[in-house]
N, C-alpha and C positions, 0 to 999 in steps of 0.2 A: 867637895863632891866625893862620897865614897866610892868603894868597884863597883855596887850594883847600881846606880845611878847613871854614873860611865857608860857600864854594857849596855844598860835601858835606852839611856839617849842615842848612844850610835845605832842600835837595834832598827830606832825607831827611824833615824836616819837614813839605814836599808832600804829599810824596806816601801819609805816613800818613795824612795830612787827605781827600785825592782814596780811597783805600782804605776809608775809616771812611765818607763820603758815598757810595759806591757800594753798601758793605753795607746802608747806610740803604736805599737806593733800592731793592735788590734783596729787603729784608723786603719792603718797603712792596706791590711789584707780589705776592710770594707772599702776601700779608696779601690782598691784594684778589680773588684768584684764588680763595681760598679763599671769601672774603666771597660771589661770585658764586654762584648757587644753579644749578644746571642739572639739571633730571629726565632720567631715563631714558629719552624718546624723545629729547629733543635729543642727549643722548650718542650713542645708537645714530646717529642721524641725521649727527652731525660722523663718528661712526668709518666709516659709510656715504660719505662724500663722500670721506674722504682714505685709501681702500682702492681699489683693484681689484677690488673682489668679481663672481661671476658674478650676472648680471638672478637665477637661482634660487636662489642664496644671500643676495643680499639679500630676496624678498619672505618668505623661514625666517626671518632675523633676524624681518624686522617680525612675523610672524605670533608669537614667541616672544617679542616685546616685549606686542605687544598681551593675551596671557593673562597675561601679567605686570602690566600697568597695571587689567585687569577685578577682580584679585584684591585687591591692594597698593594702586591709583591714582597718578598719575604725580608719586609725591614728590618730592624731589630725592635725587640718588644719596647725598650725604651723610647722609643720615636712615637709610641700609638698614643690618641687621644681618644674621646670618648666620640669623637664624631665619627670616627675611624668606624666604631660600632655601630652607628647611629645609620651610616649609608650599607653596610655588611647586610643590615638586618632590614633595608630598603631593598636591595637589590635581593635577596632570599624571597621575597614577596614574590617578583614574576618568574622563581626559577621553577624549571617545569620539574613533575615529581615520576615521569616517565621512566620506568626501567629500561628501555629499547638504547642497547647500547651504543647507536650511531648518536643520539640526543647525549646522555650520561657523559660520554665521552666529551661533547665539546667545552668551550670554557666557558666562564658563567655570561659574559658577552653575549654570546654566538647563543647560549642557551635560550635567553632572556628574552633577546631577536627574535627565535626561533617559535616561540609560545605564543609572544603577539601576532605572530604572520599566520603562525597556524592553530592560532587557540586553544593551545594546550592546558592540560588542568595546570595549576600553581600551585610552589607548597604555603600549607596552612598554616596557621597561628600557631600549633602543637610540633610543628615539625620544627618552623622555623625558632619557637624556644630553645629547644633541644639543641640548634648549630649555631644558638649566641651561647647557650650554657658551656657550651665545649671551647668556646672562646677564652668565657669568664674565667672558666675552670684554670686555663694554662696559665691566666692573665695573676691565677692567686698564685696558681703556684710557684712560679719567677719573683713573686714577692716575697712570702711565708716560707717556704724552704729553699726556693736559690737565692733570694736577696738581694738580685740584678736591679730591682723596681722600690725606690722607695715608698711610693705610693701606688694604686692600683685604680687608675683611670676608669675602668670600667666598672667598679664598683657602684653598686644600686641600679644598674642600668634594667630596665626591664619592658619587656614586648608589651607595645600594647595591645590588647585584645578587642577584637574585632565586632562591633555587634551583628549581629544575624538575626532575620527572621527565622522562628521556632520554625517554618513551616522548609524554609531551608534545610537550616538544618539537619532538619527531620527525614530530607531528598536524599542527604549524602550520606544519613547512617549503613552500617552495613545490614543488608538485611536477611532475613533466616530462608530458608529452600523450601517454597509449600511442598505439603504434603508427597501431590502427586507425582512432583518434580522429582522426590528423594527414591521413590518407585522406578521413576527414568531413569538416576541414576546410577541406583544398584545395579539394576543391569545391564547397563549400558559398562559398566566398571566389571560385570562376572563375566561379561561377555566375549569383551575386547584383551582382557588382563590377564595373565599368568596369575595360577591361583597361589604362586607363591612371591608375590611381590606386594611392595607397599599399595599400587595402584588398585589391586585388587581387593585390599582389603581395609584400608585408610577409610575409605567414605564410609564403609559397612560398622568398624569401629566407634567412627566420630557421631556418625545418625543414631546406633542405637549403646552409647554410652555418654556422648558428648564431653569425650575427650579433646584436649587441644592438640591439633596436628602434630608439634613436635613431640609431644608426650608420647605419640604412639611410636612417631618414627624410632625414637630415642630405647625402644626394647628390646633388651638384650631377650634370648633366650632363656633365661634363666628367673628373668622377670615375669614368667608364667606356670603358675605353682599349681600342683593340687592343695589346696586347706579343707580337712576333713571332706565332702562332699561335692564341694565348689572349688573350679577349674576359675582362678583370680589370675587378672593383669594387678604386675604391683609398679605403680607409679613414684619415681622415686629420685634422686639426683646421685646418689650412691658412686654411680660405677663412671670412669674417666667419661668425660664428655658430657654425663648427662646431666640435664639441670632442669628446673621449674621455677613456677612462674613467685612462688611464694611459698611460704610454710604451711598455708592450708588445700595444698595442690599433692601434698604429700598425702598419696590413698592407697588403699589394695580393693579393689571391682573386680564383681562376680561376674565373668561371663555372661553376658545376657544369653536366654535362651536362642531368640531369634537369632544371634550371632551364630551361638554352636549348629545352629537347622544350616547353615550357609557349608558345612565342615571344619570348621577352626580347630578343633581339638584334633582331628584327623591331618589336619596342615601345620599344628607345633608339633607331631610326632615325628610326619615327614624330615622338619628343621631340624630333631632333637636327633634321629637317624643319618644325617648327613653333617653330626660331629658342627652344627652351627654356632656362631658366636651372638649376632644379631639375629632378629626376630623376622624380618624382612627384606628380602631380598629388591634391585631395580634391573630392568634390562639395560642392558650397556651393550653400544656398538663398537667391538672392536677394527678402527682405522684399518690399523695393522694387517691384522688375519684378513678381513672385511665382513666379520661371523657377529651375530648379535647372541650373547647368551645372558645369563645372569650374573651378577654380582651382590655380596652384600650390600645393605645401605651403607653410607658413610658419611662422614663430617664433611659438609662443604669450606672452604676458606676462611669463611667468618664465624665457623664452631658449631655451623645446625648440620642439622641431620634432611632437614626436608624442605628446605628452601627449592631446591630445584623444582621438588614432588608439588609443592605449592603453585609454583606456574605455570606447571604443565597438569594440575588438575584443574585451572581455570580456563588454559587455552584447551583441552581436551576432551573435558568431561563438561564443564558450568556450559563452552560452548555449543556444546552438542546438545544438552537439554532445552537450549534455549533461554537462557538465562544472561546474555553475553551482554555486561557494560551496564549492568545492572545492580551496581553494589555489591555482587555475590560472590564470595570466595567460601575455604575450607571453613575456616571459622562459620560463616552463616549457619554451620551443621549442630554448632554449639548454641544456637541461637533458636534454630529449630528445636533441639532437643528439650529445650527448657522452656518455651512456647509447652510444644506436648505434655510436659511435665505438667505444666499448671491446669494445663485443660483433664488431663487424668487426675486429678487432683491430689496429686503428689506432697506431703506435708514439707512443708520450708527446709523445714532443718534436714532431713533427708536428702531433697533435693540441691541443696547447699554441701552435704558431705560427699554425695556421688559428683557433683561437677566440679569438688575442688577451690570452692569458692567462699568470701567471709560474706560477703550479700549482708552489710550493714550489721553482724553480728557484734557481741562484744569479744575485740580480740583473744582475752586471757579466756576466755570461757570456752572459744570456738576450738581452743587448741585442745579440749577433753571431751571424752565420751565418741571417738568417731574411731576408735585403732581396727578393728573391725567389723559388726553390724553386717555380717555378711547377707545374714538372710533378711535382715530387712532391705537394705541394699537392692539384692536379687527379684525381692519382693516389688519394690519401686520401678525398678529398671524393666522388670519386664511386663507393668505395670503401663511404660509409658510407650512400650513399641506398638502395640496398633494406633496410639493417637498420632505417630509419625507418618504414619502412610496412608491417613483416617483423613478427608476433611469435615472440618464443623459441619 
């Protein structure tokens, strides 16, 4: 045997030794990985940290963990089977969908109790997806990147869907604010409202623009421009905090006239004169002093800007008109809007670029030809405000 032959064989000898000690090591750390026990809040909690999620989609996870831990208790993910899911996603059936925090607060138990005794609505087929997804979701990730779970029990698992009469159905959609009603409401909102708050001007916006509530809550001062002749709201996710709903939610809208007849341009200069950062102002009771004045709008806990503004324009305003427990919230205004639209006879694609919406379009296409259009725009929009307060 020559030298290179020598070197070759012990080489090879090495380096199967360094190969076989690596496999060792590399059971050994999956040996221990698995050994480590980790429950279902810590997992949500690691997949929480090493995501991006929005402030509202994490406190859905937590809230989807926590009916999850009241039912099961916080085992560890290793211990779960698929039945585990199978009864989660039984007992989500009669949990009630009630915001009234003495309900929200109890445990899913007491909840469940509480819906049959007093026949509460129940969450749907859509909600209940949503808090097996967030299940699934943590159920991958303990597999796929922590490794704790050789295999993922709840894989394929999937709700099954309910059938319903269409004419059901059709009971529970949400539905738009006739005409008249939108009449009641504007003044019932110029009336009661400070004309520099969201309350006052939120319904006025949503009726004759049919923007989505958070969209309006969400403007900055700054998001109200002149462009050549036209005084534009620019809709946007730009600036910290604000977000939409989709990529074709991204618009700039002309002022409708009947808006500016209300004051609006006379009420951003106010804002712009008092060195404002947002666009909207809420009255806020100070505890403290015991003095109610104004404050800016702001982010609530879970990242929006108008959650609050949302239930206290259904228990406020929808109640006052007479509309109460009747399918009707802020949204309906969007719903309205585009009713009117059609009855003015509004062309599609128009109406699809003012409200923000892909309405069946072809995606690649829908995202050209809409960066402005101001006066056509201006044209439509004001186009469709007497059919808002107009009936057939």
């Amino acid at each position: 045997m020559n030298k290179e032959e020598f070197i070759k064989e012990h080489l090879d000898e090495s380096f199967k030794r360094i190969r076989k000690t690596n496999k060792y090591f590399e059971s050994r750390k999956k040996s221990e990985r698995l050994e480590k026990t980790f429950n279902i809040l810590e997992v949500s909690e690691i997949l929480k940290m090493n995501s991006s999620f929005s402030v509202q989609f994490e406190k859905s996870i937590e809230y989807s963990v926590r009916r999850w831990i009241e039912l099961h208790g916080n085992l560890p993910v290793t211990s779960f089977n698929r039945k585990h899911l199978a009864e989660f996603s039984e007992a989500l059936k009669g949990l009630p969908t009630t915001k009234i925090r003495q309900v929200s607060n109890l445990s899913i138990r007491q909840a469940i109790l509480l819906a049959k005794i007093e026949n509460l609505e129940t969450m749907g087929v859509k909600i209940r997806k949503t808090r097996i997804d967030h299940i699934k979701r943590i159920m991958q990730y303990a597999k796929n990147q922590m490794g704790i779970i050789i295999t993922d029990p709840f894989e394929g698992f999937q709700v099954n869907l309910e059938k319903r009469k269409f004419s059901y159905i059709n009971s529970r959609r949400r539905k738009s604010i006739p005409p008249r009603k939108i009449l009641e409401m504007i003044d019932f909102c110029t009336s009661n409202y400070h004309p520099d708050t969201i309350d006052y001007w939120a319904p006025i916006l949503g009726a004759y623009t049919g923007a989505r509530r958070e969209e309006i809550g969400q403007l900055h001062i700054n998001d109200v421009q002149e462009r050549a002749e036209y005084l534009v709201l620019i809709i946007t996710d730009e600036r910290e905090g604000q977000k939409v709903k989709n990529f074709h939610s991204l618009r700039t809208l002309p002022v409708p006239s009947a808006v500016l007849s209300f004051g609006f341009r006379e009420f951003v200069e106010r804002r712009l004169a008092s060195n404002a950062n947002m666009l909207f102002t809420v009255s806020h009771f100070d505890n403290k002093e015991k003095l109610r004045n104004l404050i800016e709008i702001r982010q609530s806990g879970r990242g929006r800007y108008t959650e609050t503004y949302g239930t206290r324009f259904v228990r406020e305003v929808i109640g006052q008109i007479g509309l109460a427990n009747q399918h009707v919230s802020f949204h309906s205004l969007r719903h309205s809007w585009t009713d009117a639209a059609r009855r003015a006879g509004i062309n599609s694609e128009i109406r699809r670029i003012c409200a923000g919406r892909l309405d069946g379009e072809d995606p690649t296409e829908a995202k050209y030809g809409a960066s402005l259009m101001l006066a056509e725009k201006l044209t439509a929009l004001d186009a469709v405000a007497p059919f808002l307060t107009l009936s057939e």
